[in-house]
Residue frames as qw, qx, qy, qz and C-alpha x, y, z in Angstrom:
[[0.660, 0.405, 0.577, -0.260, 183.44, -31.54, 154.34],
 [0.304, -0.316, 0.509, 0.741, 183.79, -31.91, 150.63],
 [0.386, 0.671, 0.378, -0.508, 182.07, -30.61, 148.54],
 [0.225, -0.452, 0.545, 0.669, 183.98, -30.87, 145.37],
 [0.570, 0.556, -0.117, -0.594, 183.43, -31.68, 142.05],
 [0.348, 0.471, -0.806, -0.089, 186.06, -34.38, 140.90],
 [0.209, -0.048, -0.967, 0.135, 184.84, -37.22, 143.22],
 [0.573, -0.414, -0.208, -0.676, 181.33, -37.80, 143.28],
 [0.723, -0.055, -0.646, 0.240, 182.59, -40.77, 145.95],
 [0.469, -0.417, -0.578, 0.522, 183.12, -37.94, 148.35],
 [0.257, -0.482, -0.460, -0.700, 180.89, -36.10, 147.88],
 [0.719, -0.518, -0.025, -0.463, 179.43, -34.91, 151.72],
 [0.844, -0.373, -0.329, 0.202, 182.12, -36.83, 153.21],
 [0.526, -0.831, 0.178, -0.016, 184.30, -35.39, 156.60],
 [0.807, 0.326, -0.372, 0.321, 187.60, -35.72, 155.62],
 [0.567, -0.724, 0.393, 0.003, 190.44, -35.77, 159.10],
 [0.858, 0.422, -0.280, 0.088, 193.67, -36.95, 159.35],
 [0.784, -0.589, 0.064, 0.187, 196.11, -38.21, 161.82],
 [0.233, 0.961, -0.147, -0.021, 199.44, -36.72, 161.97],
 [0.280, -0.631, 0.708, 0.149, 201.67, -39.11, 163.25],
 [0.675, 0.100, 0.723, 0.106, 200.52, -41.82, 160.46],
 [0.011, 0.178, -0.628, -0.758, 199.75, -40.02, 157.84],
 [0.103, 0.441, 0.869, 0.198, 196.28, -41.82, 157.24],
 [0.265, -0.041, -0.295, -0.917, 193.78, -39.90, 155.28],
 [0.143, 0.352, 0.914, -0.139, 190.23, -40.82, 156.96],
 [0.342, -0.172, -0.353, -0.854, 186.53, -39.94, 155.83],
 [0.171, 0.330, 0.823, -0.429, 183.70, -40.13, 157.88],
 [0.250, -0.077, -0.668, -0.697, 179.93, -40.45, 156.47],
 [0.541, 0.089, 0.493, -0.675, 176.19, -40.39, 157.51],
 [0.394, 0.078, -0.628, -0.666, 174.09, -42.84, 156.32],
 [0.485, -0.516, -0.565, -0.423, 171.23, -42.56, 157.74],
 [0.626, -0.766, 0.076, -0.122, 171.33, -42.75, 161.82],
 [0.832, -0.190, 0.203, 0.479, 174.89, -44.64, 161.27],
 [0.013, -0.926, 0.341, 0.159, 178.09, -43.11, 161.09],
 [0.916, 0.106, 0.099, 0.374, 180.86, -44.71, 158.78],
 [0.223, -0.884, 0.313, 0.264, 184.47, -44.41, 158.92],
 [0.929, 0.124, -0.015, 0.349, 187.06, -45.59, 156.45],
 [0.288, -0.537, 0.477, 0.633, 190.88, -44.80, 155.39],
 [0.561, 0.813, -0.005, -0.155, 190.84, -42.81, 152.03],
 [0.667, 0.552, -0.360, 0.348, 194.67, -43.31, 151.83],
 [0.837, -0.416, 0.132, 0.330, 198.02, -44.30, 154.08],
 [0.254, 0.952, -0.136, 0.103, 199.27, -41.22, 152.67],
 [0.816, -0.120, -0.132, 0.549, 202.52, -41.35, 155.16],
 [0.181, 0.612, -0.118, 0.761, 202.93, -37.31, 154.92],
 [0.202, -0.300, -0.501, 0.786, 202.95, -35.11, 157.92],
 [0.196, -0.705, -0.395, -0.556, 199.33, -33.22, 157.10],
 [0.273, -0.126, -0.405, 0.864, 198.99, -30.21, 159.28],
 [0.394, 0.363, 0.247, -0.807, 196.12, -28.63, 157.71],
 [0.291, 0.268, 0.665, 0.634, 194.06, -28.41, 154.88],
 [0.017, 0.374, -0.070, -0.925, 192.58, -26.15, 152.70],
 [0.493, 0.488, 0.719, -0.043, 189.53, -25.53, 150.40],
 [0.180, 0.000, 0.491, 0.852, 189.34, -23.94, 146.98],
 [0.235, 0.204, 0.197, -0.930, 186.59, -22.01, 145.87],
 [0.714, 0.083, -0.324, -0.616, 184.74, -24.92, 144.39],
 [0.823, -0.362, 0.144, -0.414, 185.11, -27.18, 147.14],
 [0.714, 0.400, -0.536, 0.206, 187.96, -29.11, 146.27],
 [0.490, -0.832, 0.110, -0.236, 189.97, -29.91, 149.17],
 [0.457, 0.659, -0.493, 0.337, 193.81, -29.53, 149.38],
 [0.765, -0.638, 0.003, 0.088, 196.04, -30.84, 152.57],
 [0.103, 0.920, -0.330, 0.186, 199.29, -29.80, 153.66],
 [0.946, -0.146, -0.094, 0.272, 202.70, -32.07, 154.17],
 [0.142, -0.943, 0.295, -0.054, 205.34, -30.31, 156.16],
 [0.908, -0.168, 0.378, 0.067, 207.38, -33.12, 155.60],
 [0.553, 0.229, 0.524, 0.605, 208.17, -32.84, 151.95],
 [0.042, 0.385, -0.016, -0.922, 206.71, -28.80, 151.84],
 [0.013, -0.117, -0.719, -0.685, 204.07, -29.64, 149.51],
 [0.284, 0.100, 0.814, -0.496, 200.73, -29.73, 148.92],
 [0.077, -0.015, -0.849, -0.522, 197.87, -31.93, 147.31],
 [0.517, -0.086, 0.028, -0.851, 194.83, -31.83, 146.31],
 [0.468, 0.150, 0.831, -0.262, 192.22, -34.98, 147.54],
 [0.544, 0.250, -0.351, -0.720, 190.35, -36.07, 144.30],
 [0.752, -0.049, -0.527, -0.393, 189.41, -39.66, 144.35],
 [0.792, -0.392, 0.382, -0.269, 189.25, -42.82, 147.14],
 [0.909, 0.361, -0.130, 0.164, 191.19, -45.11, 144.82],
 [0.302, -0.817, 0.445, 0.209, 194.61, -45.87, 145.88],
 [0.534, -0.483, -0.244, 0.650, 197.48, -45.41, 145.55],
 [0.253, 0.258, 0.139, 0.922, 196.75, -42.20, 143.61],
 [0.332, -0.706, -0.617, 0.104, 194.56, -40.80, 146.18],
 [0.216, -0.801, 0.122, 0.545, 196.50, -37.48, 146.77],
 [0.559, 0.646, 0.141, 0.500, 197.66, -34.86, 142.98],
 [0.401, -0.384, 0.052, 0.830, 200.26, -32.46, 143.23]]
């Protein structure tokens, strides 16, 4: 869940992510309805992710050994090193 600071956009959204695509999804309540989009067609190999102590929230590509942090819904700069 994020809880960050940097993107009031996701803000309280579920962020998941499929490993053999790469797609970054986000899932949302509003109201009795659940919504799902794609935050980004990343293409990485995410294995985990990870949360900083203000809520940011960081994901792991074992692909390229990095990893970025999730700050906005705008692609394509949807994932910072």
């Amino acid at each position: 869940m994020y809880r960050g600071r940097s993107s009031r956009a996701l803000r309280g959204t579920y962020i998941y992510a499929d490993y053999c695509s790469g797609d970054i999804w986000g899932l949302t309540r509003k109201g009795a309805v659940w919504m799902n989009r794609l935050l980004s067609a990343s293409g990485m190999s995410i294995t985990t992710f990870g949360e900083d102590e203000v809520g940011e929230i960081y994901v792991a590509d074992t692909a390229r050994g990095r990893v970025y942090r999730i700050d906005d819904t705008r692609p394509p700069r949807t994932l910072r090193r």
